[in-house]
N, C-alpha and C positions, 0 to 999 in steps of 0.2 A: 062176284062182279068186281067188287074193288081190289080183290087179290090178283084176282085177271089185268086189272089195268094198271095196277103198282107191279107188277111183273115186265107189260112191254114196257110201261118205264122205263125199268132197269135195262132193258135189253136196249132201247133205240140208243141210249145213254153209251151202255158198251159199244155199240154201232162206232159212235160219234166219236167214242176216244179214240176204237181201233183206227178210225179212217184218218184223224187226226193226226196219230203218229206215223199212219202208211206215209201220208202229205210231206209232213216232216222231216221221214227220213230220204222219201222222194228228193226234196229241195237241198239235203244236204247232200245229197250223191249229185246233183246237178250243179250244185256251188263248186264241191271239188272237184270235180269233173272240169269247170271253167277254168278254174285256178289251176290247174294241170297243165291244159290250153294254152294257157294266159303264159304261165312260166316256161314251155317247151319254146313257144313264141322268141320274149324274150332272151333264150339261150340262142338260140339263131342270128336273131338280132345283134347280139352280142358278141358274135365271130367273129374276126376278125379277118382282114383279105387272105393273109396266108396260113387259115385255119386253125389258127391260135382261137386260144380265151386268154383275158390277158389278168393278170397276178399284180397284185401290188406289195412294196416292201416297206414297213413303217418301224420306224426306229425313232431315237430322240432329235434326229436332223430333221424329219417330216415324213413324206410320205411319197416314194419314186413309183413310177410305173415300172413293169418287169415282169416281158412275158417271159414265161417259162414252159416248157415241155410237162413239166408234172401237173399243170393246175388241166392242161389241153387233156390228156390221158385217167385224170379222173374223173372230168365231165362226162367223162366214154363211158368209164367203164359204170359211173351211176344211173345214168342216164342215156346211154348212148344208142339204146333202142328202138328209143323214141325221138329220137332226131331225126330227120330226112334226110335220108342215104347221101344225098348228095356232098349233105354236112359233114355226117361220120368220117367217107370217103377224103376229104380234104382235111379235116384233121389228123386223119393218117399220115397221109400227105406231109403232113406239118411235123407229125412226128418221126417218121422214119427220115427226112432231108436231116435231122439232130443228131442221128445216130453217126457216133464215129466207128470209123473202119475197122478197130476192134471190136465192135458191135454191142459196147454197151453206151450210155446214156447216160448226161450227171445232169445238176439243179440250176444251172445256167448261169451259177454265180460266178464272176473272177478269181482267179483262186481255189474254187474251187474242183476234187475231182469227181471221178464217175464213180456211181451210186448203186446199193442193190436197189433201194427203192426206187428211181427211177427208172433203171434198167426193168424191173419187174414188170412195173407197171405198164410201164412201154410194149413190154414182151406180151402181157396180157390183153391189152386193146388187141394190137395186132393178130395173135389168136383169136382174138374173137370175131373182129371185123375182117381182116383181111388175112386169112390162113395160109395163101399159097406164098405168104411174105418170110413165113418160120420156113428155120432150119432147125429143124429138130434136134438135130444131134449138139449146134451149135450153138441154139439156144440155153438148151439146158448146162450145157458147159459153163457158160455167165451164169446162173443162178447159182450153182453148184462151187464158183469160183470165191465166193462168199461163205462159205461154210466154214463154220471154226471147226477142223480136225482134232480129234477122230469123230466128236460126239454131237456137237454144234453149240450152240445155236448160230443162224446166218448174222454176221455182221453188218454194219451199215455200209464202213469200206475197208476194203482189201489193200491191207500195206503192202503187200507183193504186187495186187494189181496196179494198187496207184505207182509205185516204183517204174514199172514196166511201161504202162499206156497212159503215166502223167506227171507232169512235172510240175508240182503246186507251185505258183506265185507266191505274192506277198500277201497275205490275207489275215484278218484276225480268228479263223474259225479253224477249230482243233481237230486234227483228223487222227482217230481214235477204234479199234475194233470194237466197236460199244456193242451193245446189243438192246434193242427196240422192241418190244412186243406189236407194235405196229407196221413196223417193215417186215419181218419175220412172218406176220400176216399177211402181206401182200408177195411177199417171194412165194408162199405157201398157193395163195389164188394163180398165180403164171405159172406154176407147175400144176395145178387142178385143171385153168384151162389149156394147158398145153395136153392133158391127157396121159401124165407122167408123175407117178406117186415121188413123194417128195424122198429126202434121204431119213432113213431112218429115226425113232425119236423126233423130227423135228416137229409134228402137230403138239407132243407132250411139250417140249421144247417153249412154243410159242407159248402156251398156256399157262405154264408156269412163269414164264415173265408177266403174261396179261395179270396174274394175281398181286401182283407188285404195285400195278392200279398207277402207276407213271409211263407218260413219256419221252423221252430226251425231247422229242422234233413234232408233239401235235401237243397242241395249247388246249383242247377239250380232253386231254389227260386219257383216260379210264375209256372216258366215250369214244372216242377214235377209237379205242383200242377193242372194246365191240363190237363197232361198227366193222372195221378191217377182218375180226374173226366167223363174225357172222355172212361178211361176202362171202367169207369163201365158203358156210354151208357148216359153220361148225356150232354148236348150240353154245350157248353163251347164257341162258337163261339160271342158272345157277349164279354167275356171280352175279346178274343185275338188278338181284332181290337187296344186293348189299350199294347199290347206288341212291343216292335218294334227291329228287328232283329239284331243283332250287331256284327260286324265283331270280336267281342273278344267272341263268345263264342264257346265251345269248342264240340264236335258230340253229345254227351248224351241233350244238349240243341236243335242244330238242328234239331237233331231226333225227340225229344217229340217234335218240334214246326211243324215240317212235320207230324208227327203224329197226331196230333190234328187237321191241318188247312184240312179241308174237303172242300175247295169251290175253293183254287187257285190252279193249273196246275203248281208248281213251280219245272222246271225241273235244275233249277239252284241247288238249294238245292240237290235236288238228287245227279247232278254229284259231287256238292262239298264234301257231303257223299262218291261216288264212289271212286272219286279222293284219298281220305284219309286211304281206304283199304288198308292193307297191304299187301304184295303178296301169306300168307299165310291162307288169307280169315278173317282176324281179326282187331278190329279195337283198336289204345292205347287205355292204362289206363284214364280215366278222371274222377275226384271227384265226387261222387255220392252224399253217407251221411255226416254229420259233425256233431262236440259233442266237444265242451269242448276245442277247440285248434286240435281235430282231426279231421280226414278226412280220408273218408273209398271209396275202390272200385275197379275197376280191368279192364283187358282187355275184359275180358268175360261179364259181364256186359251193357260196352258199344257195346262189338258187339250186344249183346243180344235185345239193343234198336234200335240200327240202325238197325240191320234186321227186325223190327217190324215197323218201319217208311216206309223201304223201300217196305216188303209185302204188307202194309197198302196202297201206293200208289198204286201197281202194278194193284192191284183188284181196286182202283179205277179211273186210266187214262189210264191202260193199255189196 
């Protein structure tokens, strides 16, 4: 009799934890799920009349406003699913009125010229939202217009192109065939989503710069540099055992490393993401790109990646 009733003991017991953490995990799929919400909100909110998101530029003089076409074109491409068409639509809008007549697209600085990253990125929204916008044949010819002959890797700019379709001003920022493990990832994504295999070598290409674990032009280093390889579908899980997490960095880091890490259940990350919303569904400003003594980026931005970490998670532990 007592073995009998020390038994449903234990069992109403078991009852009570499993229901507990049903409850539990219930209420955290419905936190994130708000906070989702809450940040999609915000990003709308956050448009601007002529379909921008607008970019800030901080240097040792302070801190200027400056929209730009690359911060509009990555909100898309993170996030741009979940925006309301009517959004997506008018950001396009905003993007293609930038494009000049040669048909590529630069960083909207004075002085400065046109860009593969930009151009890429550009090319990529637009395949994906609005298709009947690509020229196939001519699109690919801009990305391809970037490639260091015979073997590559894609540069950032093209001294023939800038010759041809730009006349630099007076600027202090160096224009240079450098090579980015980060743009080279995103030239790689507007030929993925254009439906057009890149030029030979170039996936080995990009990956061998990603192991270099630098930037020139994204201030989260390594992580952008994930992040970018992973959009486009390529496993990155190899080098990110060699990352190691750091109490100094700041959401747009988080995020790309929650974004990327596809194997751990980190619900820690998540709420320190949640924790960090603001109550108007947004997340601070934190450094994006950098050039020269500056540094570019905005609130929009980072929500725009923290929403895409945290989508990214929900479809996969939710």
């Amino acid at each position: 009799m007592k073995k009998k009733f020390i038994t449903n003991i234990v069992i109403i017991i078991i009852f009570i934890l499993v229901l507990v953490i049903i409850l539990l995990r219930v209420n955290e799929h419905r936190l994130l799920k708000y906070s989702i919400e809450k940040g999609i909100l915000a990003l709308v909110q956050q448009q601007q009349a002529d379909g921008s998101w607008k970019m800030y530029k901080r240097n040792e003089d302070g801190i200027q406003l400056f929209n730009t076409v690359f911060s509009t074109c990555n909100i898309l491409l993170s996030v741009g699913y979940r925006l309301p068409e009517s959004n997506v639509q008018k950001a396009i809008d905003f993007i293609l009125n930038l494009r000049y007549p040669s048909g590529y697209w630069d960083y909207g600085l004075e002085g400065v010229p046109i860009d593969s990253d930009d151009t890429s990125c550009c090319i990529a929204c637009i395949a994906i939202y609005r298709p009947t916008a690509i020229v196939i044949e001519r699109d690919i010819s801009l990305l391809r217009s970037f490639w260091q002959e015979p073997s590559g890797p894609f540069s950032t700019w093209n001294l023939t192109t800038i010759t041809r379709f730009f006349k630099p001003g007076p600027t202090k920022y160096q224009f240079s065939e450098d090579q980015d493990a980060v743009v080279n990832a995103n030239i790689l994504l507007a030929y993925f989503t254009l439906g057009v295999k890149p030029p030979q070598g170039a996936i080995e290409k990009t990956i061998s710069l990603a192991t270099q674990k630098v930037s020139l032009w994204y201030t989260p280093g390594i992580l952008s540099t994930l992040h970018a390889l992973r959009r486009c579908g390529i496993d990155v899980s190899w080098m990110l055992k060699d990352v190691y997490p750091s109490d100094k960095w700041n959401n747009i880091e988080w995020a790309h490393w929650l974004y990327v890490n596809q194997e751990e259940d980190r619900k820690d990350i998540v709420r320190c993401l949640l924790n960090t919303q603001q109550s108007d569904g947004s997340w601070f400003y934190n450094d994006w790109n950098q050039g020269c003594g500056d540094f570019w980026g905005s609130s929009s931005v980072t929500t725009a990646f923290c929403l895409e970490a945290l989508i990214n998670y929900e479809k996969k532990f939710m």
